[in-house]
Legacy VTK file of the C-alpha trace (Angstrom):
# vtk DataFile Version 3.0
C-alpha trace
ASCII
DATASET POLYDATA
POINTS 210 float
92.996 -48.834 -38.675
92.366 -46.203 -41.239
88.525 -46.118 -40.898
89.003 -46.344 -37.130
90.226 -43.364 -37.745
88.218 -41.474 -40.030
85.583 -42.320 -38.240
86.798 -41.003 -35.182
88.166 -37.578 -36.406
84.148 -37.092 -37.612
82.967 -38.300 -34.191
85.621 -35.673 -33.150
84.492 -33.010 -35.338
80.888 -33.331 -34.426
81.873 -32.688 -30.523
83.472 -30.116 -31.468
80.843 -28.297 -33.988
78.768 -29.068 -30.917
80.773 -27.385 -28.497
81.617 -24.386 -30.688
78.056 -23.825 -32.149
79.421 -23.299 -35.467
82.013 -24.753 -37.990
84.321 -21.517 -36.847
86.803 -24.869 -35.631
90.255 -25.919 -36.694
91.213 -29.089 -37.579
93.881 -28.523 -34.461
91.000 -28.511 -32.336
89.503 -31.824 -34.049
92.375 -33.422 -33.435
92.608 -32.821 -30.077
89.157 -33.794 -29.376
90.190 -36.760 -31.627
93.080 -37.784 -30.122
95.466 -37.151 -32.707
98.076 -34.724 -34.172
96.679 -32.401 -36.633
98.943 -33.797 -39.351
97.207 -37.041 -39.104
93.929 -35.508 -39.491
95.384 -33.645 -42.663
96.712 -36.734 -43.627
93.259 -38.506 -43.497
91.103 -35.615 -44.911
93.607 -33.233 -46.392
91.571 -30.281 -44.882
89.245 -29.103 -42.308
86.560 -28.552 -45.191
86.896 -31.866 -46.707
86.571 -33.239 -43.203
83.371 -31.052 -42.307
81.928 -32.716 -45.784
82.568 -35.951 -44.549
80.912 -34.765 -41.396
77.942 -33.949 -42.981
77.808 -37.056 -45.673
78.268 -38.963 -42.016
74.911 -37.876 -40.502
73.325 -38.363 -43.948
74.299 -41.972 -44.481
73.709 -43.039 -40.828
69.902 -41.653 -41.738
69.291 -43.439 -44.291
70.324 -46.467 -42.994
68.491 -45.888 -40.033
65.865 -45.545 -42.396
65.725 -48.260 -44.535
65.719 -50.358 -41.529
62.850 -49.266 -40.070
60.300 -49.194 -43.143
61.354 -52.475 -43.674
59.975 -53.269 -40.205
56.758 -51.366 -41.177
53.762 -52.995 -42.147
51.228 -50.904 -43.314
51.592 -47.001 -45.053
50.680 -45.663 -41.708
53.441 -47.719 -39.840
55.505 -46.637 -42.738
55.125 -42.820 -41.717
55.653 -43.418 -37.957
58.435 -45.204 -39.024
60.054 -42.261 -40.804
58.632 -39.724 -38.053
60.377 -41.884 -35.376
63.741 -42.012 -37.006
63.754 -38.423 -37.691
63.924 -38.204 -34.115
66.240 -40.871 -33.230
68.378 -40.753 -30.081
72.280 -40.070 -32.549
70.819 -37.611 -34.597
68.409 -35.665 -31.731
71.783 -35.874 -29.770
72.815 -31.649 -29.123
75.895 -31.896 -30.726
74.574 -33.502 -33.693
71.494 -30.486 -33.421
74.315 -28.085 -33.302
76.208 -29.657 -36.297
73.047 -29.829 -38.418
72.051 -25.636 -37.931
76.153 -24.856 -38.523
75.272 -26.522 -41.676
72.302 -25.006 -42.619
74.101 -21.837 -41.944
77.213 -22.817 -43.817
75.258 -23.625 -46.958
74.124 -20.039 -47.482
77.642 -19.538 -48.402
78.706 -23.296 -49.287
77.100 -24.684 -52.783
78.533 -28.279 -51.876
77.380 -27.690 -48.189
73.500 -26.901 -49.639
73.704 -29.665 -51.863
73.875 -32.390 -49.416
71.034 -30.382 -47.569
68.950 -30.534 -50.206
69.324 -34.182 -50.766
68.168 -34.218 -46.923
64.913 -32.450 -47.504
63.900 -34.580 -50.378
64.509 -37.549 -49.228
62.236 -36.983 -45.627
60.145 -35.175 -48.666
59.867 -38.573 -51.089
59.815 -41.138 -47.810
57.078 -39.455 -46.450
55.048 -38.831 -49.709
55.774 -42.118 -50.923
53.056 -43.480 -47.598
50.847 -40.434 -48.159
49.656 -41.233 -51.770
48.679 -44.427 -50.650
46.359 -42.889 -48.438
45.104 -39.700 -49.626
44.795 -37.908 -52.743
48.451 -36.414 -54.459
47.353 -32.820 -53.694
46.516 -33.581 -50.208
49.637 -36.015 -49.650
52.077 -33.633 -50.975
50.539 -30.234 -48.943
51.037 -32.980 -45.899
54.313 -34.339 -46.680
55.598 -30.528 -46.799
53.938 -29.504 -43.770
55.253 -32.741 -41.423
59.201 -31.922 -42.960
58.585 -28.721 -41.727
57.464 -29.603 -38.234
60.673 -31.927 -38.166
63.031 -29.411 -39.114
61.185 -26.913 -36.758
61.730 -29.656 -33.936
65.275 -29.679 -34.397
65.830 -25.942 -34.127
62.936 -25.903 -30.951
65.473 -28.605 -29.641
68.756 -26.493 -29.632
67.218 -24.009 -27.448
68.532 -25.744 -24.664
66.837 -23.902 -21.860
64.120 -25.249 -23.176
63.945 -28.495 -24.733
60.953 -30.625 -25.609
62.927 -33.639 -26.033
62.617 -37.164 -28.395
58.842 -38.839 -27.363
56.974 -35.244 -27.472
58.438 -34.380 -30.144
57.159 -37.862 -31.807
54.092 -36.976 -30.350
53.514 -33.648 -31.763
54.026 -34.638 -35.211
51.994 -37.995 -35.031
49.414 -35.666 -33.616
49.222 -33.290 -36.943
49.486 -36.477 -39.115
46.503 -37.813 -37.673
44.716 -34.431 -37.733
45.379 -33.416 -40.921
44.402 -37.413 -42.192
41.178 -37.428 -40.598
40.365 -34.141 -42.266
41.479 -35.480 -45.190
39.977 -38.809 -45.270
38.030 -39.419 -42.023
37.141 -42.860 -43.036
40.964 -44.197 -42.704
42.472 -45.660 -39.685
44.751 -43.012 -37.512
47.307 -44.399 -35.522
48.924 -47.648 -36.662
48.392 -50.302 -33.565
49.886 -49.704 -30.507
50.942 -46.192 -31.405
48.264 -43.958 -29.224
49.014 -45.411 -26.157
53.008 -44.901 -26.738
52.359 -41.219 -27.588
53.751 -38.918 -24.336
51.821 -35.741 -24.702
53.595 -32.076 -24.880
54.707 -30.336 -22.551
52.381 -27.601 -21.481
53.079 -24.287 -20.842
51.836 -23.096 -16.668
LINES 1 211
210 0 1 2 3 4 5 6 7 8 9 10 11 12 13 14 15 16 17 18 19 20 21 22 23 24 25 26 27 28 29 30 31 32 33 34 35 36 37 38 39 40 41 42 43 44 45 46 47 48 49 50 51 52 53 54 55 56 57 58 59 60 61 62 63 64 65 66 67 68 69 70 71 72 73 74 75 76 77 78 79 80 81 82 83 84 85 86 87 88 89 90 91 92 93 94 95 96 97 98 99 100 101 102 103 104 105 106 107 108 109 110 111 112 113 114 115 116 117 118 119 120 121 122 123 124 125 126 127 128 129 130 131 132 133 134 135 136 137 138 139 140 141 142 143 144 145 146 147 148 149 150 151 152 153 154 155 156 157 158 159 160 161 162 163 164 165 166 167 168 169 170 171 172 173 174 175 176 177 178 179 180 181 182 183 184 185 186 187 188 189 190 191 192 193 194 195 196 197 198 199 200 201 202 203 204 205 206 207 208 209
């Protein structure tokens, strides 16, 4: 029952960072949105900042699972970086209350060293899975300037996302950054194969301004 629980107080918490737009919550109001009475969430967690860590080590784990799954389901270094790209985007953490959590963090750890830490674990781990793919098919300068500039365009995505009057949404936002992979490799080294098979055709082109 215990992780039932946990688990649902950071389900809870998310909704609620959602909601809010900020980690300006109470634990009362987790708790709520939980289920619960705040003294079981203080029981579980202690406080509302050891639950918002939990939170945030949460999203991180489910990633990296998520991860690992799918480049083990990738064939080829170019199927390897779709892979990643496509995760980054995945449906739970492209969700707007996971968005919203994820920028209350971001904001959070310019005050927060624990709260920056786990960010920066983030960043180079989409930095090393990406690179990792890259080296295998271009040179290390090139694959790192590339690896940088595709993080980038992810964590760009996710802020472009939260504007919710105007959303591009999960397959264009695949799109865009398969699209500057494949530009910036055919620059690179024009000789390699783009687009793992099968990929083009699933590619939903961006939205375009009228």
């Amino acid at each position: 029952m215990e992780p039932v629980r946990r688990k649902a107080l950071v389900d809870a918490a998310l909704r609620v960072i959602g909601d809010h737009g900020s980690l300006g919550v109470t634990m009362s109001d987790i708790a709520r949105q939980a289920g619960v009475s705040p003294a079981l969430a203080h029981h579980y967690f202690g406080s509302k900042e050891q639950l918002l860590i939990e939170t945030i080590r949460s999203l991180l784990r489910q990633l990296r699972r998520d991860t690992v799954a799918a480049l083990k389901a990738a064939r080829t270094p170019r199927e390897r970086l779709s892979a990643v790209i496509r995760v980054s985007f995945h449906a739970d953490q492209f969700a707007p209350d996971t968005i919203a959590a994820w920028l209350a963090f971001y904001a959070e750890a310019q005050r927060s060293e624990e709260t920056r830490r786990f960010l920066v674990v983030y960043a180079r781990r989409l930095r090393s899975n990406l690179l990792a793919d890259l080296k295998a098919l271009l040179p290390a300068d090139a694959a790192e300037r590339i690896a940088e500039g595709a993080a980038a365009m992810i964590d760009g995505l996710y802020i472009r996302q939260s504007l919710k009057s105007a959303p591009i949404g999960i397959e264009a936002s695949i799109a865009l950054t398969e699209d500057y992979l494949n530009a910036l490799l055919a620059a690179t080294s024009p000789s390699r194969p783009l687009d793992p098979p099968g990929e083009r055709e699933n590619h939903i082109a961006p939205p375009r301004d009228k």
